[in-house]
Z-matrix of the N, CA and C atoms (Angstrom, degrees):
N
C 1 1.452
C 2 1.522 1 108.93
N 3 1.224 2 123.01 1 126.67
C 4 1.942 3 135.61 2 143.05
C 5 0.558 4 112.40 3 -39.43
N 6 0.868 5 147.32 4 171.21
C 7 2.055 6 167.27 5 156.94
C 8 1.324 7 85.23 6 -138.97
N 9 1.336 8 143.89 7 123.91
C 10 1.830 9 159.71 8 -179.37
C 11 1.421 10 84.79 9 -114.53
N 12 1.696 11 118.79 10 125.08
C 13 1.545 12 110.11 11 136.06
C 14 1.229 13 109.23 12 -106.83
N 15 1.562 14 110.86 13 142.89
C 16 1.459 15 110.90 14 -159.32
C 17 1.372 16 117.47 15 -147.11
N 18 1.270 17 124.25 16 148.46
C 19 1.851 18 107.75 17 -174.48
C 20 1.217 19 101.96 18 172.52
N 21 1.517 20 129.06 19 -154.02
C 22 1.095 21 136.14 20 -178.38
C 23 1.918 22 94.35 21 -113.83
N 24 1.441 23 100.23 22 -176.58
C 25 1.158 24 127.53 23 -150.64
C 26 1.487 25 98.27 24 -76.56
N 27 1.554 26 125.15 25 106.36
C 28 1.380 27 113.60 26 161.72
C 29 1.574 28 102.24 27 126.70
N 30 1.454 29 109.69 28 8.32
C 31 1.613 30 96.46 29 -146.61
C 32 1.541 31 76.91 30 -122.09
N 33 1.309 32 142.95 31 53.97
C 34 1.394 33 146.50 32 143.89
C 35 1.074 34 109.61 33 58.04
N 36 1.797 35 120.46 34 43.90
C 37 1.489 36 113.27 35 160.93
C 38 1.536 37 118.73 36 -88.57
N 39 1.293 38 132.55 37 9.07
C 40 1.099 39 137.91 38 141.77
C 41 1.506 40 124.94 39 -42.93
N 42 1.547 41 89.30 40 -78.57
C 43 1.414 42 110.32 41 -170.99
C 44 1.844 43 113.54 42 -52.88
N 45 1.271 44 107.38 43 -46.42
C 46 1.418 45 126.54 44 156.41
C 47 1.657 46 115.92 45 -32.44
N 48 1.485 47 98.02 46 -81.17
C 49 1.838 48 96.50 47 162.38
C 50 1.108 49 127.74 48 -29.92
N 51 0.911 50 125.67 49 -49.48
C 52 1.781 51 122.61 50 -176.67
C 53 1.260 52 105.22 51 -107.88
N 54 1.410 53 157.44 52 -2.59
C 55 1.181 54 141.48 53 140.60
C 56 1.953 55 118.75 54 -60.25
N 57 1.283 56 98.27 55 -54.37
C 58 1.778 57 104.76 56 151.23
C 59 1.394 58 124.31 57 -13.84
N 60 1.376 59 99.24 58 -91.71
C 61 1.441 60 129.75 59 -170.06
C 62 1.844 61 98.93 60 -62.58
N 63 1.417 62 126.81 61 -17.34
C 64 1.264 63 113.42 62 164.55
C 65 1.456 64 119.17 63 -95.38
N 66 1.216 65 98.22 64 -34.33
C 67 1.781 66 102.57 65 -178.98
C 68 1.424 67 103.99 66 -71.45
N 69 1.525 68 134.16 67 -25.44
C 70 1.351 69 132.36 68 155.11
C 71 1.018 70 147.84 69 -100.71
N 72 1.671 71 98.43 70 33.17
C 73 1.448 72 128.97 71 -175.48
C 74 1.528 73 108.53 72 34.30
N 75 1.273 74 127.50 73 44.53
C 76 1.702 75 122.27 74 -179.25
C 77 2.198 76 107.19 75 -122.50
N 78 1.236 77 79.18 76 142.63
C 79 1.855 78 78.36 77 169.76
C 80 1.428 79 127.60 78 -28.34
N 81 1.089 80 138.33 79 173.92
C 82 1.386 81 116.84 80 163.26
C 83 1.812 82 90.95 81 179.91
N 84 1.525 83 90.94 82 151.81
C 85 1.856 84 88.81 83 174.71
C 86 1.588 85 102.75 84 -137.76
N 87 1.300 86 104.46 85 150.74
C 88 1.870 87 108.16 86 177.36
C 89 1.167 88 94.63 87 -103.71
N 90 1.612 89 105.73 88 175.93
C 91 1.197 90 122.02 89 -143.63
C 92 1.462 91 120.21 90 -81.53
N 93 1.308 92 139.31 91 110.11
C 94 1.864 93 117.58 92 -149.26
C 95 1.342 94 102.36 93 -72.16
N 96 1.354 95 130.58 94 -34.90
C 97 1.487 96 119.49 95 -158.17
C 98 1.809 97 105.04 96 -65.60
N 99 1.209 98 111.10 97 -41.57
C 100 1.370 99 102.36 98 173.12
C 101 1.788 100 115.70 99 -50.28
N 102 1.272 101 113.69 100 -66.06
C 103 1.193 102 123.45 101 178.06
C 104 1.722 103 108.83 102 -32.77
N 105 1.512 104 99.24 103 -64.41
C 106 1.829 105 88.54 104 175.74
C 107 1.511 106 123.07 105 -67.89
N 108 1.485 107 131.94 106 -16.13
C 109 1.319 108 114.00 107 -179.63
C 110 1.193 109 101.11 108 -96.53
N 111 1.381 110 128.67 109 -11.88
C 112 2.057 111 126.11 110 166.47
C 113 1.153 112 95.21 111 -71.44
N 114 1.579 113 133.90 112 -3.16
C 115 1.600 114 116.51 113 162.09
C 116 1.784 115 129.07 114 -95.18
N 117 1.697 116 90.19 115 -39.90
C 118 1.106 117 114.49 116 -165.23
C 119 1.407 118 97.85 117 -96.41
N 120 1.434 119 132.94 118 -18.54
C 121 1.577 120 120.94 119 -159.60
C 122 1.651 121 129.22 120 104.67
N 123 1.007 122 107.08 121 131.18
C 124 1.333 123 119.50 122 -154.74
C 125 1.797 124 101.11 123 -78.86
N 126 1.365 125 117.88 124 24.24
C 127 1.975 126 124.06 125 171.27
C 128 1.607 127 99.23 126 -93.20
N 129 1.387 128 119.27 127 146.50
C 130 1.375 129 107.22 128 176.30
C 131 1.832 130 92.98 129 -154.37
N 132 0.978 131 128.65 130 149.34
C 133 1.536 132 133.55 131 153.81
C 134 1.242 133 113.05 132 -110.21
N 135 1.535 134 99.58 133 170.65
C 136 1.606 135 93.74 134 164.35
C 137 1.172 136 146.21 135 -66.21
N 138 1.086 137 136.92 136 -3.24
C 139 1.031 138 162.49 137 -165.03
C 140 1.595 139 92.31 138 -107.44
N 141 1.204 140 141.14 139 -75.13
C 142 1.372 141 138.04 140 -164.21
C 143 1.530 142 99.08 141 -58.25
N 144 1.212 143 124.90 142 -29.76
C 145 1.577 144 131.77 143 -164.94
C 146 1.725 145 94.69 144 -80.88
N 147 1.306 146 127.67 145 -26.70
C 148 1.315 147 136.03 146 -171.89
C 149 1.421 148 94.48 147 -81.16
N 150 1.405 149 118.53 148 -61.55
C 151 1.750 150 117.13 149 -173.10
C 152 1.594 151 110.38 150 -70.54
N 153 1.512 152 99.30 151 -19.94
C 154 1.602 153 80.40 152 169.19
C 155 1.519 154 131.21 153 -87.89
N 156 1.941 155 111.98 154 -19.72
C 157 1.279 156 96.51 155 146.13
C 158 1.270 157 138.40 156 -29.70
N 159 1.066 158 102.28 157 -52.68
C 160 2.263 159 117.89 158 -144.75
C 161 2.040 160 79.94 159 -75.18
N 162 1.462 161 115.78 160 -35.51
C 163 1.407 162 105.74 161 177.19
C 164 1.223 163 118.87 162 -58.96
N 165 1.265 164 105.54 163 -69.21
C 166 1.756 165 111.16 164 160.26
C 167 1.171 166 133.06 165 2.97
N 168 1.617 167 112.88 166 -52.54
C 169 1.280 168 140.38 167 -150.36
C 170 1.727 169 97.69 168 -106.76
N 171 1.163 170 121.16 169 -42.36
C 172 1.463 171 135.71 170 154.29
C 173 1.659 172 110.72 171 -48.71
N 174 1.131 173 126.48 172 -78.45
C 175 0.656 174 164.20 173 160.22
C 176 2.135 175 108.35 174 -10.51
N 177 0.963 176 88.63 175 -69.73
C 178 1.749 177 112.65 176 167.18
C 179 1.643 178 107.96 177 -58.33
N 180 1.590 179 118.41 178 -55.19
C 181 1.431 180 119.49 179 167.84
C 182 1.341 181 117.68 180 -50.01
N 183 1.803 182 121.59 181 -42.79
C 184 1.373 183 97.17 182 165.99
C 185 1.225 184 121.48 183 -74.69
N 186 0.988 185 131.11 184 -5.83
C 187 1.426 186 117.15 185 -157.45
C 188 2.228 187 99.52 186 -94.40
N 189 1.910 188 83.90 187 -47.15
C 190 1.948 189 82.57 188 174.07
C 191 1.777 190 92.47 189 -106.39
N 192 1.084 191 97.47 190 123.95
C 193 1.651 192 99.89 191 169.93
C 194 1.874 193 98.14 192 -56.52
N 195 1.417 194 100.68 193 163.07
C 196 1.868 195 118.59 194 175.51
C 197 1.556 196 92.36 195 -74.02
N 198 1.598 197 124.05 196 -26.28
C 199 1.842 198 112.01 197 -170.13
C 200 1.569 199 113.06 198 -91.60
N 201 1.589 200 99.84 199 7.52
C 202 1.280 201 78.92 200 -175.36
C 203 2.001 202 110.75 201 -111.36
N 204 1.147 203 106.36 202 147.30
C 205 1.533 204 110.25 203 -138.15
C 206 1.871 205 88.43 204 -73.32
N 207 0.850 206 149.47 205 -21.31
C 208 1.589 207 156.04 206 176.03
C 209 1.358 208 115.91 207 -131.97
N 210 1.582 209 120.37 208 139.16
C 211 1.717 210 107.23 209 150.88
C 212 1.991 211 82.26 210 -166.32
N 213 1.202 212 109.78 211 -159.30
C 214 1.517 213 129.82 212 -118.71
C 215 1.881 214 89.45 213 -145.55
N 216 1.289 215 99.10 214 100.49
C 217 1.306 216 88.34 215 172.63
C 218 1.964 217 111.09 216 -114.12
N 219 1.331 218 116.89 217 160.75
C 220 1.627 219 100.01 218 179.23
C 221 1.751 220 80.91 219 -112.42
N 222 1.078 221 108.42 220 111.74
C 223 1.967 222 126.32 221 142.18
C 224 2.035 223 86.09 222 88.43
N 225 1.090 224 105.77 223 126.80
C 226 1.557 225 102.11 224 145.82
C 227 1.426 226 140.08 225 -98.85
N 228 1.226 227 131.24 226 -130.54
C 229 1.229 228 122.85 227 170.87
C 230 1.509 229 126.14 228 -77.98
N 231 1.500 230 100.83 229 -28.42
C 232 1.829 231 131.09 230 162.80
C 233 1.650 232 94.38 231 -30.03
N 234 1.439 233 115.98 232 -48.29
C 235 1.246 234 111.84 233 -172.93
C 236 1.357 235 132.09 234 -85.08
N 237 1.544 236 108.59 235 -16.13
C 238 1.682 237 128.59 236 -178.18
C 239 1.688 238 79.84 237 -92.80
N 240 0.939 239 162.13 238 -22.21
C 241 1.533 240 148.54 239 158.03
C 242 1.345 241 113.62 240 -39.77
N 243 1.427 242 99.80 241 -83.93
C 244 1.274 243 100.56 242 174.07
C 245 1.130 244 139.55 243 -65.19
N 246 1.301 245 127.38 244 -1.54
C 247 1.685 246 151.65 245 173.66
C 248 1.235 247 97.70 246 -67.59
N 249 1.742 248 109.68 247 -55.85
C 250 1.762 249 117.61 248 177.26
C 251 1.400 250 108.24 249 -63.98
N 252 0.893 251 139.87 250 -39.88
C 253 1.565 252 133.38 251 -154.30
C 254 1.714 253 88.23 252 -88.82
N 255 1.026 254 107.24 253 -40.45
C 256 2.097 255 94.72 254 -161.03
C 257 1.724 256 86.28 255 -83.49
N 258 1.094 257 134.60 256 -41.56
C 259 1.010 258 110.64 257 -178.56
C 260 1.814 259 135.65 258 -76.36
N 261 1.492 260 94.96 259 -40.44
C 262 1.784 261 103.26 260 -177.07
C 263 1.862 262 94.75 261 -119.36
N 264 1.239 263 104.93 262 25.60
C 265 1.756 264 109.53 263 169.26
C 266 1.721 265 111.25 264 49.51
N 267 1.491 266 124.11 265 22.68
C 268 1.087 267 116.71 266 179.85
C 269 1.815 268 102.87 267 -156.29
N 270 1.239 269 120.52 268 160.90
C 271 1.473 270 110.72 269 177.62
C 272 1.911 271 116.86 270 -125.31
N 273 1.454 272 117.74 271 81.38
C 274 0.962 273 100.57 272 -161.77
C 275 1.662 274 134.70 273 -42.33
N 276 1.747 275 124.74 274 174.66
C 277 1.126 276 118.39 275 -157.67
C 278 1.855 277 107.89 276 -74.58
N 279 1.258 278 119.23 277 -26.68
C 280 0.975 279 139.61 278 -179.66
C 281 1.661 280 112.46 279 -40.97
N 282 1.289 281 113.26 280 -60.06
C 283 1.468 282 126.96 281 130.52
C 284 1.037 283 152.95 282 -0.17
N 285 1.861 284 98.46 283 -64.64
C 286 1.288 285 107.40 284 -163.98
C 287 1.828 286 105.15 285 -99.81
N 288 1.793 287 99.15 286 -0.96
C 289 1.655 288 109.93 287 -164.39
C 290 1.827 289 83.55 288 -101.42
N 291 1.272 290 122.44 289 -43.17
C 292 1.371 291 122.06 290 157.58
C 293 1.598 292 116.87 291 -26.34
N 294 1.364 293 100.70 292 -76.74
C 295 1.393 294 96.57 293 -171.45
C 296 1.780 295 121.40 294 -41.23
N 297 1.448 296 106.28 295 -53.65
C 298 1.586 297 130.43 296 178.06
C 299 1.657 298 104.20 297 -40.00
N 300 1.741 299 118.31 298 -20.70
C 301 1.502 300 114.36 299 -166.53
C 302 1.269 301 86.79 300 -110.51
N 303 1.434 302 153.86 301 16.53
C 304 1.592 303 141.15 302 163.88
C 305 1.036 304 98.68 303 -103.36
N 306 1.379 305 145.82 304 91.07
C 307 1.130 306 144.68 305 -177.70
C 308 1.768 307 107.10 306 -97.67
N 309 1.123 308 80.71 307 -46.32
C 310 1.802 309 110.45 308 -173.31
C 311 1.600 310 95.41 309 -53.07
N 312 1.413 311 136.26 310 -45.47
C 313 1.598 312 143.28 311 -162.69
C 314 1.921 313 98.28 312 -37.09
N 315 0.915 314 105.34 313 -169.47
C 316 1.257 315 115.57 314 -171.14
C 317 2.032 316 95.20 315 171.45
N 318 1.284 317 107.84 316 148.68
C 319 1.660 318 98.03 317 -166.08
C 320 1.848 319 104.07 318 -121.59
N 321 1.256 320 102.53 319 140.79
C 322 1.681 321 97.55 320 153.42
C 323 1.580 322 109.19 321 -101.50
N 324 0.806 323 138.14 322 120.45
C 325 1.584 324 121.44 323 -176.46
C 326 1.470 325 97.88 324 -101.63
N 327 1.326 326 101.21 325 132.07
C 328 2.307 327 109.77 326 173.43
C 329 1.194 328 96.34 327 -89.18
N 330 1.703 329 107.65 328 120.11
C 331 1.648 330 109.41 329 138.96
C 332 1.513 331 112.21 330 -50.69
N 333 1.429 332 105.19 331 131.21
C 334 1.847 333 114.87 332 161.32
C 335 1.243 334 98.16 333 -75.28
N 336 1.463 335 126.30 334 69.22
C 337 1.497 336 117.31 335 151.85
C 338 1.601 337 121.04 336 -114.95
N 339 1.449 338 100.83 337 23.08
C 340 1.788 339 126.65 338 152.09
C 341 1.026 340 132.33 339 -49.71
N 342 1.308 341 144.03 340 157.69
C 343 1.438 342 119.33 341 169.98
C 344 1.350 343 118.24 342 -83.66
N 345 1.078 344 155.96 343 150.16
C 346 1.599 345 153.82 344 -156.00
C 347 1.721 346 89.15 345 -92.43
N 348 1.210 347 90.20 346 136.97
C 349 2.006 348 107.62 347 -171.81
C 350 1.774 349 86.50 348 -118.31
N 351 0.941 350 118.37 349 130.52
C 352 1.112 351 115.12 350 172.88
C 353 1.814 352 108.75 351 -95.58
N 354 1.255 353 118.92 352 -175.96
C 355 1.759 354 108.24 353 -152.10
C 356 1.737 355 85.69 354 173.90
N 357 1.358 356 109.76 355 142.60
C 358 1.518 357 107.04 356 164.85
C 359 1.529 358 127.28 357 -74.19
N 360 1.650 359 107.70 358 -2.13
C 361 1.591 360 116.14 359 174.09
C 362 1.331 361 98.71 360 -98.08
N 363 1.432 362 139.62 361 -16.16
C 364 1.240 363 108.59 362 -156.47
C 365 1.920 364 103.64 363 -112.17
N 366 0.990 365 119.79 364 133.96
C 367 1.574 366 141.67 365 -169.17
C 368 1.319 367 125.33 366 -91.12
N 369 1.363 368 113.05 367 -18.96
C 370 1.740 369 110.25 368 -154.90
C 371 1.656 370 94.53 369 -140.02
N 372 1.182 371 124.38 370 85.94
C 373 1.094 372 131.90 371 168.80
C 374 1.586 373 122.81 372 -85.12
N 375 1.531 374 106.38 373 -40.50
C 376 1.372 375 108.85 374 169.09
C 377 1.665 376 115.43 375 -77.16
N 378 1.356 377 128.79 376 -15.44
C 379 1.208 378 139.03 377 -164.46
C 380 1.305 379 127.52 378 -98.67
N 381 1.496 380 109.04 379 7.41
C 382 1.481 381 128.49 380 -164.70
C 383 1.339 382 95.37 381 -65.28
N 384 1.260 383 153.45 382 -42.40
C 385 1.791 384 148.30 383 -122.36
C 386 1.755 385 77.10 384 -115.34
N 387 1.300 386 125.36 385 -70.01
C 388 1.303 387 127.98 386 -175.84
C 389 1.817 388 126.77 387 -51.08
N 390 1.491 389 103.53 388 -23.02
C 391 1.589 390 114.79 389 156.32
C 392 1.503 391 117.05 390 -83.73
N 393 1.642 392 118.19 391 -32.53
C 394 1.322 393 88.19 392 -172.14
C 395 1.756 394 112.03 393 -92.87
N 396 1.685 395 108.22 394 10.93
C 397 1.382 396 114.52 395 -174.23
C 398 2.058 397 89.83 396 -74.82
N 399 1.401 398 103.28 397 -59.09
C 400 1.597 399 128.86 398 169.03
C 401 2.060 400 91.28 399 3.38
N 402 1.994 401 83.75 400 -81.93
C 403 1.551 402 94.46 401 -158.92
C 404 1.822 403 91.04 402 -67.17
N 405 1.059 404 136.10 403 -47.80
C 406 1.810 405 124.90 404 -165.95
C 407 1.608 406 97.55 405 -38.13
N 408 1.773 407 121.24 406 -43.84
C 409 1.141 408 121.78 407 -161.60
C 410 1.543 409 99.66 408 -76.37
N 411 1.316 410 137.49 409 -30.03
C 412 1.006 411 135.02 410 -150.09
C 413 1.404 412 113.02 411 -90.98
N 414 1.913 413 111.39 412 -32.28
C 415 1.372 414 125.52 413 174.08
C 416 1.953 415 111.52 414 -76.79
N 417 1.494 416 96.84 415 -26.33
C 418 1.708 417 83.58 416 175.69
C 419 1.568 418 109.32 417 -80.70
N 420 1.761 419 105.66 418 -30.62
C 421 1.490 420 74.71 419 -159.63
C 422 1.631 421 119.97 420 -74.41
N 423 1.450 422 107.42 421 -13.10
C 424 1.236 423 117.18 422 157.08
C 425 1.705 424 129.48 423 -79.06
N 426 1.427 425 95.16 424 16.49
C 427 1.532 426 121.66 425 151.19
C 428 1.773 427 93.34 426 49.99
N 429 1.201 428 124.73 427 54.05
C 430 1.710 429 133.50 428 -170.35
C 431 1.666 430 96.02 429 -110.15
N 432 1.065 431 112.59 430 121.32
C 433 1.456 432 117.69 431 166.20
C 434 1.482 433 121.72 432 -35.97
N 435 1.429 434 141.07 433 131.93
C 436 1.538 435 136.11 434 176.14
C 437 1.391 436 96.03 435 -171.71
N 438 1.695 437 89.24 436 153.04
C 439 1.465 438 120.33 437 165.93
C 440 1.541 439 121.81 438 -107.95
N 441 1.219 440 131.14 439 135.90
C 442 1.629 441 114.60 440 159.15
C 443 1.195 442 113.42 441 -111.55
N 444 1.549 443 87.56 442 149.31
C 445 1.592 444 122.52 443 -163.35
C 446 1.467 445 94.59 444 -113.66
N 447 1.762 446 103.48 445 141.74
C 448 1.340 447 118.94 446 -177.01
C 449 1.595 448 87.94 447 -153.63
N 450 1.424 449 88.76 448 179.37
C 451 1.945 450 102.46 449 170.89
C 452 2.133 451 98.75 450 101.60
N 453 1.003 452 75.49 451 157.68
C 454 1.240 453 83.25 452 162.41
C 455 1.494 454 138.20 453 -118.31
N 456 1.283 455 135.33 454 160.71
C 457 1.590 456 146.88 455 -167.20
C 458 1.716 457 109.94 456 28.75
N 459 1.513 458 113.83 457 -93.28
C 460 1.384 459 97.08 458 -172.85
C 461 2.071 460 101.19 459 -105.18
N 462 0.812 461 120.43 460 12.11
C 463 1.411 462 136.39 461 150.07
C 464 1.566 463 103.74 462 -64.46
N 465 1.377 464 146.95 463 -74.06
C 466 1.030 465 160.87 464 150.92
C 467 1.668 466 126.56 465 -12.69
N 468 1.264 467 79.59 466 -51.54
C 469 1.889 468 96.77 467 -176.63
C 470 1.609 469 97.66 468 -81.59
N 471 1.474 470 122.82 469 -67.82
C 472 1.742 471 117.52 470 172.21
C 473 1.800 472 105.82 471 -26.64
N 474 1.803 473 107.28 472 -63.05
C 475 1.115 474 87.14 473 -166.96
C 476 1.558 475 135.05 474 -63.96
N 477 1.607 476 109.25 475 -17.70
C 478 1.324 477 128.07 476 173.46
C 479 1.420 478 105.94 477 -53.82
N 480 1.493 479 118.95 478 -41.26
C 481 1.641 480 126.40 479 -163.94
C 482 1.690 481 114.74 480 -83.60
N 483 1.423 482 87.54 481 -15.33
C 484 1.642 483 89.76 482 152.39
C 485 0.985 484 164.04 483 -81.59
N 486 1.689 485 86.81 484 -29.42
C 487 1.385 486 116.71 485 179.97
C 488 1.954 487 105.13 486 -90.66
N 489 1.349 488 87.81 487 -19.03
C 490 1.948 489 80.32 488 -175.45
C 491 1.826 490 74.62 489 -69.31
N 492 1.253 491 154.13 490 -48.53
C 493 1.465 492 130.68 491 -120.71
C 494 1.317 493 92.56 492 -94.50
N 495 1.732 494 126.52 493 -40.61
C 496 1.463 495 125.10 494 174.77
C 497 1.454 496 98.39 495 -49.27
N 498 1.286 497 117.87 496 -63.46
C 499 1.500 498 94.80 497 -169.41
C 500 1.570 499 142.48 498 -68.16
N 501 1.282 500 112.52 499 -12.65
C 502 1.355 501 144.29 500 142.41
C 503 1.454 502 90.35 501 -26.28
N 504 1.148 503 106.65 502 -109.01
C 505 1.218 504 136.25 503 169.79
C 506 1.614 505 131.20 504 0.55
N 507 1.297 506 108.39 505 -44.73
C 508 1.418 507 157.00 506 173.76
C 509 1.906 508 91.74 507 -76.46
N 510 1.104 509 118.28 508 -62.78
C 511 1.539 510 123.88 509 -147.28
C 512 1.624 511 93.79 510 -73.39
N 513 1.571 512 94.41 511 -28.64
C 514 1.452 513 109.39 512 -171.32
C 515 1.884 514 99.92 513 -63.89
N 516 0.941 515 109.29 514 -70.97
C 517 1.567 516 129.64 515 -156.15
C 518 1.572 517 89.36 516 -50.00
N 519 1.653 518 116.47 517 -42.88
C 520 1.494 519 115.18 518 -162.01
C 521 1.248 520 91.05 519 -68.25
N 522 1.477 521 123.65 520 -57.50
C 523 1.661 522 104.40 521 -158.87
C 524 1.601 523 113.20 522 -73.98
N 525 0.943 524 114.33 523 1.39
C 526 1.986 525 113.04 524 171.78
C 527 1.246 526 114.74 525 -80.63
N 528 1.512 527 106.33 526 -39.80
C 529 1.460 528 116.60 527 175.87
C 530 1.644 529 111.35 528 -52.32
């Protein structure tokens, strides 16, 4: 099982990821596309946004091995979807055959009720409520288990640590059934 933290821009799925994954002693990986354009530069096409999925996804395997039975991911491909569509109005297939192979994910979704941090990657400050409706729509209709997380600092983090355990929990009951 994944644990996805997932949302729109600003809404502390970073910070979340790695407070998580330490307070529950489990693997966990942040998000690569940030990491490579805070190296490479904040220009991207579509095409680079396509190869930087498939990294992502690489990328995430080293960090949580496939054997290990839980870990902590920040955003999956759910999120390089919609990154493509709001930005170049389309989501290539690369993507969309991606998404179809996370089956296993499971979501925390962040309310953007954070304060907006501004960052030279991040774009959509007024658009936060309308992205994270985006991904809510995107995790039901692919009918994927999730919780949302709101609150702030250690309000935020408790509630995150709950919702990974319901769904645990949840993942549990489904596969006995």
């Amino acid at each position: 099982m994944r644990i996805v933290i997932t949302g729109a821009e600003s809404s502390g799925k970073s910070s979340l990821t790695e407070s998580l994954g330490r307070l529950l002693n489990l693997p966990f990986a942040l998000e690569y596309a940030r990491y490579y354009l805070e190296q490479s530069g904040p220009e991207y096409d579509l095409e680079l946004l396509s190869r930087l999925s498939v990294l992502h996804r690489q990328y995430q395997q080293t960090k949580v091995s496939c054997d290990a039975p839980l870990g902590i991911f920040d955003t999956d491909l759910i999120n390089y979807k919609i990154w493509a569509e709001e930005v170049f109005g389309c989501c290539p297939q690369v993507i969309s055959t991606g998404i179809a192979r996370e089956s296993s994910h499971v979501y925390l979704l962040c309310k953007p009720d954070l304060p907006w941090e501004p960052d030279p990657l991040r774009q959509n400050p007024d658009d936060r409520e309308q992205l994270y409706q985006r991904h809510l729509h995107e995790i039901e209709r692919l009918k994927r288990p999730f919780e949302i997380v709101e609150g702030r600092g250690e309000q935020r983090l408790a509630a995150a640590e709950a919702a990974v355990k319901r769904l645990i929990r949840q993942n549990m009951s489904d596969n006995q059934a």
